[in-house]
N, C-alpha and C positions, 0 to 999 in steps of 0.2 A: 092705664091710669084712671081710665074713668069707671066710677063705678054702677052695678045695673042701677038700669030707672033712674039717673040722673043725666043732666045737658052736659057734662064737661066734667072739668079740674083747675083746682088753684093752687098755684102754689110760690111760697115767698123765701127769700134768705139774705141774710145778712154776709156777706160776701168780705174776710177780715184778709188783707192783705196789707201795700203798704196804705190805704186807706181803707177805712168801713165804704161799702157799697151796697146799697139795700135794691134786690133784683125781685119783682111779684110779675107772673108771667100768670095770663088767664087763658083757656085753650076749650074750646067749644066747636061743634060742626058748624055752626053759623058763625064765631067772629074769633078770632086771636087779639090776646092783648100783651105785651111788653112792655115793663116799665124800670129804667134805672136811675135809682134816687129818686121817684117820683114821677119822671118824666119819662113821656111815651119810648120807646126806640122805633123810630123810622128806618133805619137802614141797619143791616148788619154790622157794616163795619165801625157802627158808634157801638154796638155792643161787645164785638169778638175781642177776646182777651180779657176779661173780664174776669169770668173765672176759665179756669185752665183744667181741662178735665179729664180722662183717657177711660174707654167703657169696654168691659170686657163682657159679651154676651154670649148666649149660642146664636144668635145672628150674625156673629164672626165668621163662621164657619163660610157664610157666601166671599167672603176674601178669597178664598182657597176654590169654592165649586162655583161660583158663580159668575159672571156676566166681567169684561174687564173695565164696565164704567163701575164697577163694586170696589177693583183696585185703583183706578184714578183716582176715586174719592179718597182715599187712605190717601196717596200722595197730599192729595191738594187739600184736606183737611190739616195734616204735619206741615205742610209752608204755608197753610191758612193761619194755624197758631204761634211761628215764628218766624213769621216775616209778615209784618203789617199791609207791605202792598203787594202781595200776592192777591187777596179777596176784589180788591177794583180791577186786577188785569185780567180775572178767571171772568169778574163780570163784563169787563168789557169784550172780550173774546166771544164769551155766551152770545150776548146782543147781534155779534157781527154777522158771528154762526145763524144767525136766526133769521136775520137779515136779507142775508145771503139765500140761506134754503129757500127764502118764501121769494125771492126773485126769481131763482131758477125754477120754480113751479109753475109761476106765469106764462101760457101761451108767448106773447111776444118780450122778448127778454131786451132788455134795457142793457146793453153791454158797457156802458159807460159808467152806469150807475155799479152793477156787479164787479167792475174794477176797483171803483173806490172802496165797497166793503172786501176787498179782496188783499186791497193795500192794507186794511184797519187788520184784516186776519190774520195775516201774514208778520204785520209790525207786533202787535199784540203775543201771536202765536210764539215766534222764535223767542219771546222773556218769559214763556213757561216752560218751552222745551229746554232752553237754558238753567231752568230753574229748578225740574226735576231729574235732570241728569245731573247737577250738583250732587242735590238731596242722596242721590244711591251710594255715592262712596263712605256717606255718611252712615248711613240708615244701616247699609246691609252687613256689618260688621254686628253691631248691636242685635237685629234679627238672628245671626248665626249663630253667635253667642247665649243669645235666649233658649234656642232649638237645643244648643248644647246643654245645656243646665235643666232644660223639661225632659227632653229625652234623656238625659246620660249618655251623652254620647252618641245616640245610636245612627242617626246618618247626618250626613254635611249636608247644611243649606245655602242654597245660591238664589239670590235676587238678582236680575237680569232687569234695567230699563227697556221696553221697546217702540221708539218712538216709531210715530205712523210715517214720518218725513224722517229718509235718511240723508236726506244732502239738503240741498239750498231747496228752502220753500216755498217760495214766489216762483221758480222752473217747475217743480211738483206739483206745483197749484195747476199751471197752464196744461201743462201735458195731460191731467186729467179732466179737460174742460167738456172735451165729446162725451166722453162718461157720464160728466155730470149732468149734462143735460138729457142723456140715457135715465138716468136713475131720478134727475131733479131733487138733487140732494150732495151735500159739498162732503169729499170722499177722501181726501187729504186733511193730516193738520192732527193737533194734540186732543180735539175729542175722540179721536180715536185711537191713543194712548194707551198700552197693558205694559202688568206687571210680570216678569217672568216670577212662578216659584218652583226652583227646582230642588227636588232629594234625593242626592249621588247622580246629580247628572239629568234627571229625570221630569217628567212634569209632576207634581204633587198634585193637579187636579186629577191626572190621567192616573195614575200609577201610585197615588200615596194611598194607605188604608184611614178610616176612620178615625181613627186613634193619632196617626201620624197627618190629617188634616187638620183637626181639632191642636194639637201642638203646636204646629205651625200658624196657625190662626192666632194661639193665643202668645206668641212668640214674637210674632209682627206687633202685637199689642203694648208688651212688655218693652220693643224697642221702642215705641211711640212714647212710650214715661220715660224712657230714658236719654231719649235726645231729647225732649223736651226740658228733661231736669238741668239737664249738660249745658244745654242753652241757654237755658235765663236762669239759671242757679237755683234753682226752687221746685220741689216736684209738684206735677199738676194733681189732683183730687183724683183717686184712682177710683172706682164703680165698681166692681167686681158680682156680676148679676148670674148667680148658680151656675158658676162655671166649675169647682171644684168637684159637683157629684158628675163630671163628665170627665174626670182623671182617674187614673190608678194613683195608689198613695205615694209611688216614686215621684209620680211625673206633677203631681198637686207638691209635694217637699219641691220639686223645681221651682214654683212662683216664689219660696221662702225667700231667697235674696235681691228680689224685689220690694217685696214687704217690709222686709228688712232696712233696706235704703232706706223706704219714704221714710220709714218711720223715726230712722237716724233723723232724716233732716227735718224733722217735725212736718211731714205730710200726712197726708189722710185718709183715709180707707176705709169706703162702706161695702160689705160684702152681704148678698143675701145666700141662702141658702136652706132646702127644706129640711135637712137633717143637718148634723154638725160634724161634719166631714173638712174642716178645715184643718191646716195642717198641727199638732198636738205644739209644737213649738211655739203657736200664737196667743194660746190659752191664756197664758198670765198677762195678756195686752189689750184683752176684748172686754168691750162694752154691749152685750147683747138686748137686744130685745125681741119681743116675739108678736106676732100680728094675728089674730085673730079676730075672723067677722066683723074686718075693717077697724079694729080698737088695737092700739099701740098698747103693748105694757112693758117697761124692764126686769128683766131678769137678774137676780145676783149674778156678777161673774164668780167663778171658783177658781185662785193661782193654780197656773201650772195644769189644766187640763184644756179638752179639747172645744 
């Protein structure tokens, strides 16, 4: 966003739902600023829900290859935006976690003390493990579907929750206490939380190709707009940031009934892209513009082309 030889980026919007909300966010290496309706935002959770939004990037792709606090965050972003107090338990957990790690680092450990943040981890912990094993019966139905509609068919997707705790967690906790003080570092509990993504059975990291991690990637995407539309009746502001020159033309005709939705339900869709490769059935719907050496200009659209 920022461009050469300057400090940062501003940027403002008028945010029209069931009220107007005026959001101007400033973002600089030396300060961040946040503002809704004028007034600073101090904490996230006075800002999240606000606007409702789902981004489809090639940074997606780390879903599928990369790290499993990549698929946490997918979890806990989806119960971030439909469940209100999910954002205080994730924060209070974080806190505890942190708490906790810097005691057990301590030469002489304070055992009394590391119970009580143990109790706080524990208590906290089981209303997210609770909460993203919900989330999966929900989610992985809509992911499988997506994978069907981008691929055609071509393999079955399976979402697999894997909590780090499989039984009672306060017995999980104790039995790894020698460990912990091995490693000085808390080794149980839902930071340590992965998503399975399997194709025919399979792991998709290990075993899917290119083409069929990019699918899946943008598949988990596609269910994220549509449990969120399910849920609060209203589809969230889809992004869609050159993802299409990374499709064949079958598998870009797959996002169509997505697009399709929002747009039934009066949502919204900005999409970039360096050539116009979007799919030929959106042509009579598009408002284009073109960017050039930082200057916005519009472009006529033309009915019925690409």
């Amino acid at each position: 966003m920022v461009r050469h030889t300057t400090k940062g980026y501003f940027v403002g919007a008028t945010i029209v739902s069931t009220a107007n909300r005026e959001v101007k966010m400033y973002w600089s290496a030396a300060e961040r600023k946040l503002s809704l309706d004028e007034q600073p935002v101090r904490r996230l959770t006075d800002y999240l829900g606000t606007l409702r939004a789902v981004v489809f990037c090639t940074e997606d792709l780390q879903l599928v290859k990369g790290t499993s606090r990549t698929r946490r965050r997918f979890m806990d972003l989806l119960l971030m935006q439909t469940q209100p107090n999910y954002l205080p338990l994730l924060q209070r957990y974080a806190q505890a976690l942190r708490s906790r790690n810097s005691l057990l680092k301590q030469r002489s450990l304070d055992v009394a003390l590391l119970e009580s943040f143990s109790q706080e981890l524990v208590s906290v912990g089981d209303q997210l493990i609770s909460a993203r094993r919900s989330l999966l019966p929900r989610i992985s139905p809509l992911a499988r579907l997506a994978y069907r509609r981008i691929s055609n068919d071509a393999e079955e997707l399976r979402l697999e929750y894997q909590p780090s705790v499989k039984g009672d967690f306060a017995v999980e906790l104790a039995r790894a206490s020698a460990r912990e003080r091995t490693y000085r570092s808390t080794l149980v509990g839902p930071h340590r939380d992965d998503l399975a993504l399997l194709l025919n059975g399979q792991s998709a990291a290990q075993f899917g190709s290119e083409g069929q991690k990019r699918t899946l990637a943008i598949a988990l995407k596609m269910a994220q707009a549509e449990y969120i539309t399910g849920l609060l009746g209203s589809p969230p502001v889809l992004l869609i940031d050159d993802v299409m020159g990374e499709l064949d033309a079958k598998r870009r005709s797959g996002l169509l009934p997505l697009l399709e939705r929002s747009q039934h339900a009066r949502g919204q869709v900005f999409m970039t892209c360096t050539e116009e490769n979007w799919p030929r059935e959106l042509g009579r719907d598009l408002h284009r513009w073109e960017i050039k050496s930082g200057s916005l200009a519009t472009l006529n659209t033309h009915s019925g082309t690409g």
